[in-house]
N, C-alpha and C positions, 0 to 999 in steps of 0.2 A: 564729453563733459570733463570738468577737470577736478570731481570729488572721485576718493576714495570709498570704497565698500571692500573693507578691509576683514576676513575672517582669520582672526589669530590671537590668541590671548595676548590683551595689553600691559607690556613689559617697560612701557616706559613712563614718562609724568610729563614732557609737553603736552601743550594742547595742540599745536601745529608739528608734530614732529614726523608722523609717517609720510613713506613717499610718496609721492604720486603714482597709482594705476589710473585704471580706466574700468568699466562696469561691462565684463566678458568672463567668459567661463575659464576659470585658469585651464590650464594644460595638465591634461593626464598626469603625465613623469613629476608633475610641481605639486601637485594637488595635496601627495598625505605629507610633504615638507610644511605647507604653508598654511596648513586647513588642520584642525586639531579634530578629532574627530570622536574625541570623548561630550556625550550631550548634556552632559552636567554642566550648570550655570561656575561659571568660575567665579571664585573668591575676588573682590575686589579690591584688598586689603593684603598687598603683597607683600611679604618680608622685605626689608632691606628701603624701601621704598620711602619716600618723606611724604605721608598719608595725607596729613596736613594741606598739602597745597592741591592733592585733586579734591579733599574736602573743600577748600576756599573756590574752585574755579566751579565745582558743581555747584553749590550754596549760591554763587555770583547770577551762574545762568537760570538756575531753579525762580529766583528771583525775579529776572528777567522775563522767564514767562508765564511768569505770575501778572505779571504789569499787561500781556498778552491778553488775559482772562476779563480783561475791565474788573476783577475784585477790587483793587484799592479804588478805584475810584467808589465803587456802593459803598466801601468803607464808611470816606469821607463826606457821602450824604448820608452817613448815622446821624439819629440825634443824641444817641447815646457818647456821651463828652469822649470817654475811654477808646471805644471804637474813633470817630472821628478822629481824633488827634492821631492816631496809628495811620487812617487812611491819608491823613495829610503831611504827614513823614515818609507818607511810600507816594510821595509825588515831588514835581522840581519847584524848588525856589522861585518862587515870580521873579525875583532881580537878584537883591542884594539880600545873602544870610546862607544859611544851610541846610536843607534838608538831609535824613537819611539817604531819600533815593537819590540825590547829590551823590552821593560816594560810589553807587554799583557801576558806574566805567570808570571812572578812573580803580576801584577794584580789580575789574577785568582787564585793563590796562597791564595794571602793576604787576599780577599775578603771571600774567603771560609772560614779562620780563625775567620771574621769577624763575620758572621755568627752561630760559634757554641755557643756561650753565648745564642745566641735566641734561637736554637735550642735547647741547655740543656733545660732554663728556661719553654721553650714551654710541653716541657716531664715529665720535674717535676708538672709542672699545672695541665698536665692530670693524675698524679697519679704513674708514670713509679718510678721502684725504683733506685736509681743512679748504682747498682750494673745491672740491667736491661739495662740502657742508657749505661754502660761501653759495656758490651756485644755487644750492637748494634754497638757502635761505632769499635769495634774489628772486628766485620764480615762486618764492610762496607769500611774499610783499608786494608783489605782481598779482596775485590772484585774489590776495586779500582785497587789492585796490579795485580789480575787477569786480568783484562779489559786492564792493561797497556800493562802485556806481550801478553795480547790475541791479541791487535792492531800489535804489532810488529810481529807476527804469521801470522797473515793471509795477511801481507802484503811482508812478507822477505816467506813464503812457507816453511819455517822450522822454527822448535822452535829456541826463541832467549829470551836471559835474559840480558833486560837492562831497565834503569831507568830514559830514557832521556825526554819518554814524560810526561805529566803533572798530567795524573794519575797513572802513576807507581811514580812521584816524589812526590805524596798528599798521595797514600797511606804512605808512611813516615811521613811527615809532619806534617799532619792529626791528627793523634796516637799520636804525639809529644804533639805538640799544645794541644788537649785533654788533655791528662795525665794531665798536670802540669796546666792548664786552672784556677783552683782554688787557686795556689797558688800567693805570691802577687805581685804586680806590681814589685816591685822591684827586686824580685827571678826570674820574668819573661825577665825582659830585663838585668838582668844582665846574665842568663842562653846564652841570645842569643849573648852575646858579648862574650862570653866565648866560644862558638861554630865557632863564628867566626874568634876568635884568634889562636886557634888551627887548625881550617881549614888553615888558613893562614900561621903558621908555619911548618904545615905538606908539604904544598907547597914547601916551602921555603928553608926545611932541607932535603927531602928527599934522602936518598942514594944514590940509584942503579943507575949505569955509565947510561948516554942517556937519563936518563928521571930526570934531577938535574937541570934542566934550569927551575923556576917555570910559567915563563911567556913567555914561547915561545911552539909552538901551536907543537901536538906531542911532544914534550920532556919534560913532567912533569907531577906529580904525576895522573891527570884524567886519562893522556890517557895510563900508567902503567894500573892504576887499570882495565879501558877499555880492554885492549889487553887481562888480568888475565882471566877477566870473560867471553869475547869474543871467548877468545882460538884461537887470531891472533897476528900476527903482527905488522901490525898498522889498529887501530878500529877506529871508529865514534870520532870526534873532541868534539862533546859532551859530558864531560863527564858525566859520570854515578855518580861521586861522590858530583857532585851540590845538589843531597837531604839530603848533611850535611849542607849546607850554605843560603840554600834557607829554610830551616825550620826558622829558623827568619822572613822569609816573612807572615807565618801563623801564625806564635806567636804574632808578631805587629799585623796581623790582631786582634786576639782573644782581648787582651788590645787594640785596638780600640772599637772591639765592646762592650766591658762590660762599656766602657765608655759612647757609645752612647746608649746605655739601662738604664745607669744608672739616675737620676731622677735629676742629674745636671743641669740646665739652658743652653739652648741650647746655648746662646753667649758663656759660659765656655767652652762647646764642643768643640766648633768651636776655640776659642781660642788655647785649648788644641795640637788639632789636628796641628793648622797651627804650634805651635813652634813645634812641634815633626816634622812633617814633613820635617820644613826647617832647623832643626838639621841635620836629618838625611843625608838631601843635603850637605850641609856645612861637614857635616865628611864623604862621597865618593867622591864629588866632591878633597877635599883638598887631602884625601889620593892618589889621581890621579894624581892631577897639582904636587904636592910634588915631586911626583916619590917615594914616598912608594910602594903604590898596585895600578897598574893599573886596570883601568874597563874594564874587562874583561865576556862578558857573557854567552860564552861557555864554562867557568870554575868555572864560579859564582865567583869568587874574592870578598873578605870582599865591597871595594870600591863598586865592582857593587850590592852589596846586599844594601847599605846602599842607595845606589845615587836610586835605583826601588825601595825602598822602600820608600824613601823617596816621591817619583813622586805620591806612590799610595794611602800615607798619605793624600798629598792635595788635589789626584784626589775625595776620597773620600768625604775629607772636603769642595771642592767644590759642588759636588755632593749633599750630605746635606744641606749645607746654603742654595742652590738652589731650590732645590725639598722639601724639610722639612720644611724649614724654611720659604724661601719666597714664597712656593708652586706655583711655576715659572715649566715651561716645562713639568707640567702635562700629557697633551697628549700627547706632542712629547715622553715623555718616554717610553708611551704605549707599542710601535712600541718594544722598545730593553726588556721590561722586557716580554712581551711575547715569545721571544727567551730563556729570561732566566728562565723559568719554563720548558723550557724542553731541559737544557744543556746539560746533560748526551745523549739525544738522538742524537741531532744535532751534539753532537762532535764524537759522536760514527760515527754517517750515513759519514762526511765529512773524517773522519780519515780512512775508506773502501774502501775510494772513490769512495764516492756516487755522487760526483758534476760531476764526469767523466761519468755517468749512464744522467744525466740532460743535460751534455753539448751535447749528441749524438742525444738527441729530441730539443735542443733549436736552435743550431748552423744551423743545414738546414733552420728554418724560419729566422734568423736574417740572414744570408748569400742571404738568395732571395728577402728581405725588403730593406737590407740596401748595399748590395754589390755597390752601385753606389759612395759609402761615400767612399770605400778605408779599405783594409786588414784589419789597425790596428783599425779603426774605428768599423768594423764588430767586431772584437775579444772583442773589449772594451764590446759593447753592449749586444754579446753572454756573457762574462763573469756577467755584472750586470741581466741578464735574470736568467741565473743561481742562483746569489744571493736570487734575489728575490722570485724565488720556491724554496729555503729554508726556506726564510722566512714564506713565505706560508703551508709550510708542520709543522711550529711551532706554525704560526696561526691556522691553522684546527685543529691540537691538543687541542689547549687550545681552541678554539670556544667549540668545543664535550669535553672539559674536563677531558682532556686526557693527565694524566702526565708521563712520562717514568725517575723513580728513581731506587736510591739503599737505 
């Protein structure tokens, strides 16, 4: 296998940064170098560390498998208006507009961008030579793409090639974002407006009869490319070609982070962040109301890149002022960044559907506790039971020190 079960306090803030092992018993002579052997749960809240951003990638995936649990959906068959309207912001856009849960990949997107500044820097500290960290980074956009088509495999029962979930769209992005990581701000964001523009002309000119309409759902250029690769008809609304558009979402990440590592005065940060962000609102939002490019996020549309991106500038910069700054919600973060040390696992176990494996042991006790409450009642409660052993099964890992990377 090609996951990590990594025992060693986590020193670093990627979410892909460990190396590659394999799942064997290390070697005697290695064992008290690599293996900590004190059984106290470690603090997750290290000095020196930008708290903030394992906040944002735990909270991201927390999120994520929450959507696992089917709760928003009993949400949003509340009749109670409050409820319902929550449950239908924690679901996607039927076409055109935004929802909340619109924003949780390109989140995780951006966030993992954010990330690889510390991560390089982390590598070169220890001695890694950048021709070494390219490598790495080459076999880990490699495994991302494997893990992406491997999910769609074991879940359709025959091989399928497509790039709609979030690690077949990072293995792209990823690689992107890397590559050009060094070069400057200004190469950087104009690269991505330039990807953008093109994306969006391509929409907009393409040819071929039936698929020329850029913003109506099946008749344009995604779901063309969809059908090529598919070898149908009409394929998945998703298209496959958002890991042209969404690769901005990890490049803004990446000039996020070299910002926030950078040795700037944290009100400049913060500063920085908020106009970048509420730029980037200000150009999707307007490209919308105009009637230019609709926000569209099953095709990623320039507008809807810029409007989530913009969301996950100030999520971030909130996140920061908060947690960094006013060293506010300390503990409560706890909770989501211990999710987020073992992303890769939890989104693997939830993507198999492993919550389905949880709901067949939870659902009999909360059916004979609570059946007196009423159907939807029981379902709510089964679904949060569920959340919650997952949460659990990310705490046991990290109490035992137990990371599951690439």
């Amino acid at each position: 296998m090609f996951f990590l079960l990594h025992k060693e306090i986590l020193n670093r803030t990627n979410l892909f940064e460990e190396k590659i092992i394999y799942f064997k018993i290390p070697d005697a002579h290695k064992s008290n170098r690599n293996m900590d052997t004190n059984t106290q749960p470690m603090n997750p809240v290290v000095a020196g560390r930008v708290t903030s951003i394992d906040f944002f990638r735990g909270f991201t995936m927390f999120l994520l498998a929450g959507e696992a649990t089917e709760l928003y959906g009993q949400l949003e068959k509340s009749h109670i208006g409050i409820i319902q309207f929550i449950g239908i912001q924690f679901s996607h856009h039927e076409w055109h507009g935004l929802h909340f849960w619109d924003l949780i990949q390109p989140f995780f997107m951006f966030i993992v961008g954010v990330a690889i500044p510390f991560a390089v820097a982390n590598r070169l500290k220890k001695g890694d030579s950048i021709q070494t960290i390219t490598r790495h980074a080459i076999k880990r956009s490699c495994l991302l793409l494997f893990l992406g088509w491997a999910l769609y495999f074991v879940n359709a029962g025959k091989l399928v090639f497509q790039f709609q979930n979030v690690l077949a769209q990072l293995s792209v992005t990823y690689m992107v974002a890397f590559l050009i990581r060094n070069k400057s701000f200004k190469f950087q964001l104009i690269f991505t407006f330039v990807i953008l523009v093109l994306i969006d002309l391509a929409y907009r000119f393409f040819p071929v009869e039936g698929f020329n309409h850029p913003w109506i759902n099946f008749e344009n250029l995604g779901a063309w490319f969809n059908n090529k690769i598919e070898g149908v008809d009409k394929a998945n609304e998703w298209a496959t070609l958002n890991f042209v558009s969404t690769t901005a979402h990890t490049v803004w990440g990446v000039l996020c982070g070299k910002l926030l590592i950078s040795d700037k005065p944290a009100a400049k940060k913060i500063q920085i962040l908020l106009v970048a962000g509420v730029s980037a609102l200000v150009i999707g939002y307007s490209l919308d109301l105009l009637n230019i490019t609709p926000i569209i996020k099953k095709i990623a549309t320039s507008s809807f890149v810029f409007a989530s991106g913009g969301w996950a500038i100030l999520a971030l910069c909130f996140s920061y002022w908060l947690i960094d700054v006013k060293k506010k919600f300390i503990s409560g973060s706890r909770m989501f960044i211990i999710v987020g040390m073992n992303s890769i696992f939890i989104y693997l176990f939830f993507s198999i559907r492993g919550a389905g494996l949880i709901h067949r042991i939870v659902a009999p006790f909360s059916n004979l506790i609570f059946s007196w409450a009423g159907e939807g009642t029981v379902e709510i409660i089964t679904s949060l039971g569920i959340w919650a052993v997952m949460w659990y099964m990310c705490y046991w890992l990290y109490r035992n020190k137990m990371f599951v990377k690439i």
